[in-house]
LOLOMI-548377 format. One record per residue: x, y negated, z negated of N, C-alpha, C in turn; residue in three letters. Coordinates in nm, 2 decimals. Example, Ala and Ser with C-alpha at 12.3 -4.5 7.8 and 13.67 -1.06 7.14 Angstrom:
# residues 2
+--------+---------+--------+---------+----------+--------+--------+---------+--------+------+
| n.east | n.north |   n.up | ca.east | ca.north |  ca.up | c.east | c.north |   c.up | code |
+--------+---------+--------+---------+----------+--------+--------+---------+--------+------+
|   1.32 |    0.57 |  -0.78 |    1.23 |     0.45 |  -0.78 |   1.32 |    0.33 |  -0.78 |  ALA |
|   1.28 |    0.22 |  -0.71 |    1.37 |     0.11 |  -0.71 |   1.29 |    0.00 |  -0.79 |  SER |
+--------+---------+--------+---------+----------+--------+--------+---------+--------+------+
//
This chain:
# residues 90
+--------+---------+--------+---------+----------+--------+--------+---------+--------+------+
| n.east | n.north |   n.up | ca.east | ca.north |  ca.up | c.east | c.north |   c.up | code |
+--------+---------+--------+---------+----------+--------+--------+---------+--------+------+
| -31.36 |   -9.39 |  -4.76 |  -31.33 |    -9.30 |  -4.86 | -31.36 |   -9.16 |  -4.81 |  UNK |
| -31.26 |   -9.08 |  -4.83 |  -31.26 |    -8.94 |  -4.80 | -31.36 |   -8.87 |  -4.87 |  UNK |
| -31.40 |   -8.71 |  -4.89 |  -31.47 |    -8.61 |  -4.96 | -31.35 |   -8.58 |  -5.08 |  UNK |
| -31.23 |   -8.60 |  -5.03 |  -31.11 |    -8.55 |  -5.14 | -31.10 |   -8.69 |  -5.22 |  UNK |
| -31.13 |   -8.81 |  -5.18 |  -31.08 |    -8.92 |  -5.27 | -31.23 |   -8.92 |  -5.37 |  UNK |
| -31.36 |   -8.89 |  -5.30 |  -31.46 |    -8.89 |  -5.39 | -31.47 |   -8.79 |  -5.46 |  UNK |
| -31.42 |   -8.68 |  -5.44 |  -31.41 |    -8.57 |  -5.55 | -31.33 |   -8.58 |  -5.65 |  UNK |
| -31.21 |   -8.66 |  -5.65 |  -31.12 |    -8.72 |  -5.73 | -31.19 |   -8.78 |  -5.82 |  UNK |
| -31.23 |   -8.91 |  -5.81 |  -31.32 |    -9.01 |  -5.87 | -31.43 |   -8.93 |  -5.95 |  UNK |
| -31.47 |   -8.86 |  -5.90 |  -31.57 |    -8.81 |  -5.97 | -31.53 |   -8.72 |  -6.09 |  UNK |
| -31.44 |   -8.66 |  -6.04 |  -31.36 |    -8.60 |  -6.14 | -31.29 |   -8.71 |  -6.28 |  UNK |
| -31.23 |   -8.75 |  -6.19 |  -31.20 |    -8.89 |  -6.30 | -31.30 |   -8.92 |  -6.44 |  UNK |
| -31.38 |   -8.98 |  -6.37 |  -31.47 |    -9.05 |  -6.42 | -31.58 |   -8.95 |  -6.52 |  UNK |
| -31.59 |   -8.83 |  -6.50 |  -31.65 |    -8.74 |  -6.60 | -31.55 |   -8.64 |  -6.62 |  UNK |
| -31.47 |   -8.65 |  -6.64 |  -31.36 |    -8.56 |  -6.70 | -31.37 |   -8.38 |  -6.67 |  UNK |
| -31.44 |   -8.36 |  -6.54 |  -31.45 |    -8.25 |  -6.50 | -31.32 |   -8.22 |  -6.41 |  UNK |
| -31.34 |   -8.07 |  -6.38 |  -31.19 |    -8.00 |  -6.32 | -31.30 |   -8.09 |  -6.12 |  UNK |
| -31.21 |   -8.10 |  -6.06 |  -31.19 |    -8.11 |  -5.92 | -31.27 |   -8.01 |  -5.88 |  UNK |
| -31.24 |   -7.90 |  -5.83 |  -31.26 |    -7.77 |  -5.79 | -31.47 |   -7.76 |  -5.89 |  UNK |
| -31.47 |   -7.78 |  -6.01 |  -31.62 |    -7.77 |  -6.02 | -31.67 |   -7.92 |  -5.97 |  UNK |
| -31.65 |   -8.01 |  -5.92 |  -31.70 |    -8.11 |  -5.87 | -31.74 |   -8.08 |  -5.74 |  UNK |
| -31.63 |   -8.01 |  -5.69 |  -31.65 |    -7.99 |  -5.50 | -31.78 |   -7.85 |  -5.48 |  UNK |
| -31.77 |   -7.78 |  -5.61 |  -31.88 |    -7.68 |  -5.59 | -32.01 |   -7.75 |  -5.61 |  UNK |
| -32.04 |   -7.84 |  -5.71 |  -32.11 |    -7.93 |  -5.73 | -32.19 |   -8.02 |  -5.55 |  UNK |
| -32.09 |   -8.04 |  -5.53 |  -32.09 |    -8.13 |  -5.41 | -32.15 |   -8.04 |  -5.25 |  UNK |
| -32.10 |   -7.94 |  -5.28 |  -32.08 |    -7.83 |  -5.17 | -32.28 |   -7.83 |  -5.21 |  UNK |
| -32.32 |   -7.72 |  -5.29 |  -32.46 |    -7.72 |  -5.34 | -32.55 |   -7.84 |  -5.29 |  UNK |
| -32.49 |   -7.97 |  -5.34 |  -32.61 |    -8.09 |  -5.34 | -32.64 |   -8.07 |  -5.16 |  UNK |
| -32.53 |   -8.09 |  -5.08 |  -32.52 |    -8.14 |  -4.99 | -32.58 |   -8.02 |  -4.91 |  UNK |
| -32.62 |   -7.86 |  -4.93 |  -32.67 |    -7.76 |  -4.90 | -32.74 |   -7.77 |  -4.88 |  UNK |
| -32.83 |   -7.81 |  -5.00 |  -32.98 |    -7.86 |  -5.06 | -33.02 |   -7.97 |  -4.96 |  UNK |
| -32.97 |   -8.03 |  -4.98 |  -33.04 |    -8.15 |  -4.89 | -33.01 |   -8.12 |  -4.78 |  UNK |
| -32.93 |   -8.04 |  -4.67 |  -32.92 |    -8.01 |  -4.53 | -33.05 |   -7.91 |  -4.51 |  UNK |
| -33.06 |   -7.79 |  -4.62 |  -33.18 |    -7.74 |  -4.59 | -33.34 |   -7.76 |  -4.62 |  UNK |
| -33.34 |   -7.89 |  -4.75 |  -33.45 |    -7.92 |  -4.74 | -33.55 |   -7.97 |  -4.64 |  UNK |
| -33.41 |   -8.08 |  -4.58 |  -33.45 |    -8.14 |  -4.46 | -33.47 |   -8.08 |  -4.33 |  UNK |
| -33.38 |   -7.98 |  -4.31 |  -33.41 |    -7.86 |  -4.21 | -33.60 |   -7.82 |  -4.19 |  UNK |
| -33.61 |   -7.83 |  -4.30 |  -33.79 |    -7.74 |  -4.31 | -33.86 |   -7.87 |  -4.30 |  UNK |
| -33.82 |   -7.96 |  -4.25 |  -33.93 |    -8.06 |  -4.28 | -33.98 |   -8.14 |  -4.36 |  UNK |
| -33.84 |   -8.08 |  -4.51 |  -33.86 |    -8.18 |  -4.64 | -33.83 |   -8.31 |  -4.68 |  UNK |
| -33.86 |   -8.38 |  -4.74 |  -33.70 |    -8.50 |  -4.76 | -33.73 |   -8.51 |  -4.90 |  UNK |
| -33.60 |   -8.56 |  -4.90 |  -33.53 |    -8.55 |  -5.04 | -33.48 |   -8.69 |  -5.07 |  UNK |
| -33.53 |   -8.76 |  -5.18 |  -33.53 |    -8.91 |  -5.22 | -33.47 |   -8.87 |  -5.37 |  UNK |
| -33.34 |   -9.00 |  -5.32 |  -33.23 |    -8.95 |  -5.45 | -33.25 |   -9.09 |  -5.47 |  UNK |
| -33.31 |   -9.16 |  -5.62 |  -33.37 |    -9.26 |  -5.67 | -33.19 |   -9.34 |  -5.67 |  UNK |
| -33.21 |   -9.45 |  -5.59 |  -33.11 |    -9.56 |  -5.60 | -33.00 |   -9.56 |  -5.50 |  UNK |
| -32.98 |   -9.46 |  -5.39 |  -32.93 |    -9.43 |  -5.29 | -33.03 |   -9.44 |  -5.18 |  UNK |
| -33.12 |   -9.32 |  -5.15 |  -33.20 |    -9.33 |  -5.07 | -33.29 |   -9.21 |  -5.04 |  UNK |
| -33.36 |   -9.21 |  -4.90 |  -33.45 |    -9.05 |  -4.84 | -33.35 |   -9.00 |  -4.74 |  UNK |
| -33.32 |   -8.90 |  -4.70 |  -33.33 |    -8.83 |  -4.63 | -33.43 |   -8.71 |  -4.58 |  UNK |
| -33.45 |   -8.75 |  -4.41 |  -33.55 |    -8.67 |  -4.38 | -33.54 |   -8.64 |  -4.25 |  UNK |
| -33.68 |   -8.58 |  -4.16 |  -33.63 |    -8.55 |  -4.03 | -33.76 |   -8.63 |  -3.96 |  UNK |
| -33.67 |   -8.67 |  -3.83 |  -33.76 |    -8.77 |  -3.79 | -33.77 |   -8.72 |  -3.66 |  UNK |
| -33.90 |   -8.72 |  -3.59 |  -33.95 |    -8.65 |  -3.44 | -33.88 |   -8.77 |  -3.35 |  UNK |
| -33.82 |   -8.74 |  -3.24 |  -33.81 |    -8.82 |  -3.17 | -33.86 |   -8.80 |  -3.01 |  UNK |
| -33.97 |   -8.90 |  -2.95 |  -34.03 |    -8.87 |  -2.84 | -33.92 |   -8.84 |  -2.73 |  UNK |
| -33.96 |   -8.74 |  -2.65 |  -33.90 |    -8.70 |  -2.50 | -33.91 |   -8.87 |  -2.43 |  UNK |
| -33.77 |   -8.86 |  -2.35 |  -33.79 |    -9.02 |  -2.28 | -33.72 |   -8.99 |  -2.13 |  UNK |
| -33.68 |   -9.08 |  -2.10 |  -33.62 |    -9.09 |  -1.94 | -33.47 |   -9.16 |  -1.99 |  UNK |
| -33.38 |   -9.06 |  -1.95 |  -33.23 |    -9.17 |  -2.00 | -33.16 |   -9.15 |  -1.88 |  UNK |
| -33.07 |   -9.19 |  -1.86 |  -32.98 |    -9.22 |  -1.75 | -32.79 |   -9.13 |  -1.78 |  UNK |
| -32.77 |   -9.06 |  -1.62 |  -32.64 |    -9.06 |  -1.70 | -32.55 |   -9.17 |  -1.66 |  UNK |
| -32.50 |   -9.15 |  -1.75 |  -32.36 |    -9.30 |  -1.71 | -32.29 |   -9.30 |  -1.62 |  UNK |
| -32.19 |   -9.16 |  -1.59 |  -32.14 |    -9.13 |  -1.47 | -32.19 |   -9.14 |  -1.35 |  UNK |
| -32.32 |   -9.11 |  -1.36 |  -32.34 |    -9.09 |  -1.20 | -32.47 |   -9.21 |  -1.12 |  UNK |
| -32.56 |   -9.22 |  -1.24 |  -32.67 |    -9.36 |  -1.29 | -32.77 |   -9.27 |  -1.24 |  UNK |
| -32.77 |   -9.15 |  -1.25 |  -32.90 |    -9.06 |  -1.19 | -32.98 |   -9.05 |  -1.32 |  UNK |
| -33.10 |   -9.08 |  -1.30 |  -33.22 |    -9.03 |  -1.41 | -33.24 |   -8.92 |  -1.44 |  UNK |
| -33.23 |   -8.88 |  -1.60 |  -33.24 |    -8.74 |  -1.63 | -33.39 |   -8.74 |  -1.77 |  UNK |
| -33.47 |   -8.64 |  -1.78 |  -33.53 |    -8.60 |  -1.86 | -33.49 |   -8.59 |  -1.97 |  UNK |
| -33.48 |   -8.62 |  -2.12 |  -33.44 |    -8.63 |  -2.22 | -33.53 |   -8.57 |  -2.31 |  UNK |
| -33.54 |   -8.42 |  -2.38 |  -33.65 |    -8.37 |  -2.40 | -33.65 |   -8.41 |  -2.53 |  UNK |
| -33.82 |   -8.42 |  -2.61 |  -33.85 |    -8.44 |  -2.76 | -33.75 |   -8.35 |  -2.84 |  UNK |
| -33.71 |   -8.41 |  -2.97 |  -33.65 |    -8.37 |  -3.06 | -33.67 |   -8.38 |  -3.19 |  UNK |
| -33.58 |   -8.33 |  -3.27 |  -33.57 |    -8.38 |  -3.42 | -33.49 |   -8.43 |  -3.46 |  UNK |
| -33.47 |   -8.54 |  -3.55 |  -33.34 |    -8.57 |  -3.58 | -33.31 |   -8.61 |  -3.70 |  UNK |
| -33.20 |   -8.59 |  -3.80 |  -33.24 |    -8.64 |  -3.97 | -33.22 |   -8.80 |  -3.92 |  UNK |
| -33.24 |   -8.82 |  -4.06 |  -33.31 |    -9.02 |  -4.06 | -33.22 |   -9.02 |  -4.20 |  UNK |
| -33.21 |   -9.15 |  -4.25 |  -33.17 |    -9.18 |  -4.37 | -33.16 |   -9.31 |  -4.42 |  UNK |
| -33.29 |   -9.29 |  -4.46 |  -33.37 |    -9.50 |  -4.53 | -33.35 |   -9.50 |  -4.65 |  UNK |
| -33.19 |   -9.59 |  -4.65 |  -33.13 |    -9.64 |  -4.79 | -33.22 |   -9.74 |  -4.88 |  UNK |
| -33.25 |   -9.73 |  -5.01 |  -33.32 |    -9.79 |  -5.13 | -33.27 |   -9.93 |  -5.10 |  UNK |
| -33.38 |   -9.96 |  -5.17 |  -33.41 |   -10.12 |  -5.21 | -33.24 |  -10.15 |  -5.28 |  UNK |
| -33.23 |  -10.10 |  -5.35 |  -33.14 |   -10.14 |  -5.49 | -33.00 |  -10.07 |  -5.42 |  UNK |
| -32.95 |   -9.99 |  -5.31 |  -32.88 |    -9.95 |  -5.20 | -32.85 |  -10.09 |  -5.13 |  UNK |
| -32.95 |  -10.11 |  -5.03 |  -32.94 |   -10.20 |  -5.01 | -32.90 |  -10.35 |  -5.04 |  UNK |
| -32.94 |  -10.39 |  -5.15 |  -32.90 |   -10.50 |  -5.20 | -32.80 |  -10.52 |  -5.23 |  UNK |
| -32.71 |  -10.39 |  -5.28 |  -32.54 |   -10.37 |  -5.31 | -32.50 |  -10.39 |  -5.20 |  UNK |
| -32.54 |  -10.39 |  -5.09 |  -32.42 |   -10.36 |  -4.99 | -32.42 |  -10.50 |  -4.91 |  UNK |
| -32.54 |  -10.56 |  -4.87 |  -32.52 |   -10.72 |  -4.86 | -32.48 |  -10.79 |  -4.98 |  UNK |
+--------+---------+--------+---------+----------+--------+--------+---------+--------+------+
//
């Protein structure tokens, strides 16, 4: 499903205009890029968390050439879908 077919749907389904759904959508999706930016996470009950996860510095390889390169510590968002998420989807 697209952002245009879910903005549809959503529209649909609560009888709002398109256009205030996507500003709607535009905001959520703000929010939670910058929450999680700072370090926050944000648990949307029945979906799931998003958050940012440390990831240790390692030894990776490049493909091309099989030379060993340094892989430095990072951050990276994470996103651990609910119990009740879950169970819909198996």
């Amino acid at each position: 499903m697209t952002n245009d077919e879910l903005i549809a749907k959503v529209a649909e389904a609560t009888g709002q205009k398109k256009i205030d759904i996507q500003k709607a959508m535009d905001v959520m999706i703000e929010t939670i890029t910058q929450t999680v930016k700072t370090n926050g996470k944000v648990n949307i009950t029945g979906l799931g968390i998003f958050k940012l996860k440390d990831k240790k510095a390692r030894v990776g390889r490049n493909p091309k050439t099989g030379e060993t390169v340094q892989v430095p510590a990072r951050k990276a968002p994470k996103f651990l879908p609910s119990k009740n998420f879950k169970e819909i989807v198996n």
